[in-house]
N, C-alpha and C positions, 0 to 999 in steps of 0.2 A: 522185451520191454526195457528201456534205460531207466534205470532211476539216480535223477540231477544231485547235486549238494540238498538245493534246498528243500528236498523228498525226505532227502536223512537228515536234513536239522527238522526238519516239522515230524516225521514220524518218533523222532528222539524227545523230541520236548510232547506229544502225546503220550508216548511210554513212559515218559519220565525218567529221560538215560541220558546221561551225561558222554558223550562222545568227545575224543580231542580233534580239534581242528585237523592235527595233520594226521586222522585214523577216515576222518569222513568221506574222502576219495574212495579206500580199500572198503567202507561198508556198503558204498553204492555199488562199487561191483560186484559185491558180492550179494547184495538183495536185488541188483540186476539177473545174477547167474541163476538166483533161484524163482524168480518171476519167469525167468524164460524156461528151466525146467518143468516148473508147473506148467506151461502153454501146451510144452510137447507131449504131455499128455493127452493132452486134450486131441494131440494129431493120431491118437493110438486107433488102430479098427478092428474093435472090439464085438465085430458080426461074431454070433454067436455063442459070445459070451453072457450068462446069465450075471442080473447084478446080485450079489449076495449080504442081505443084511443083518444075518446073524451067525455066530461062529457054533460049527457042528454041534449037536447036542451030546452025539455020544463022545464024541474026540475032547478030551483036555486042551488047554490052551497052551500050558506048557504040565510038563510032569518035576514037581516039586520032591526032592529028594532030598530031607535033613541029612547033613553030615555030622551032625554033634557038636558045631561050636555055638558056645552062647557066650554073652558079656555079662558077668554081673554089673549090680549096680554102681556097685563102687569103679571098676572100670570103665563102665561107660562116661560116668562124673568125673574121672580124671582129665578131662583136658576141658571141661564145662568152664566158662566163664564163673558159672553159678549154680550150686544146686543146694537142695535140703530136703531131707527125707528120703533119699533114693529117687528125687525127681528133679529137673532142669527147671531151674528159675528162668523166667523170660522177662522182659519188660512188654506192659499192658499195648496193647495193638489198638485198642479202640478206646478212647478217654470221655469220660465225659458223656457216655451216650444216655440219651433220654427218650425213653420209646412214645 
């Protein structure tokens, strides 16, 4: 499946992504490469494969092994914009809201 300029300026201005004129060529090929990857799946024949919708009960998904490094707080606040308290200041996300 090709995807045109104006695929990636309307899919851009619904994401809310600012793209430069002369990058919008290189994203169409590249949201082309992967619209046609996703098709070839679909050419897969997958006779006798069952579909699977949950992962092994007894098997982990991965095996979590600490090594011993931690960050204090004070380190992790060193390159923060902003903290107080051993926590990260953010600016508010939602303003204003009236339930």
């Amino acid at each position: 499946m090709s995807i045109q300029r104006d695929d990636v300026q309307k899919i851009a201005e619904l994401a809310r992504l600012e793209i430069p004129a002369e990058r919008v060529e290189r994203v169409a090929r590249e949201l082309s490469a992967v619209l046609d990857y996703a098709a070839s799946l679909g050419q897969l024949d997958l006779t006798g494969c069952e579909p699977t919708a949950f992962a092994p009960v007894l098997a982990p998904l991965r095996a979590d092994a600490l090594d011993g490094r931690r960050l204090t707080p004070e380190q992790a606040l060193a390159q923060a914009p902003e903290g107080e308290g051993g926590f990260f200041l953010v600016p508010p996300i939602v303003e204003n809201l009236n339930p």
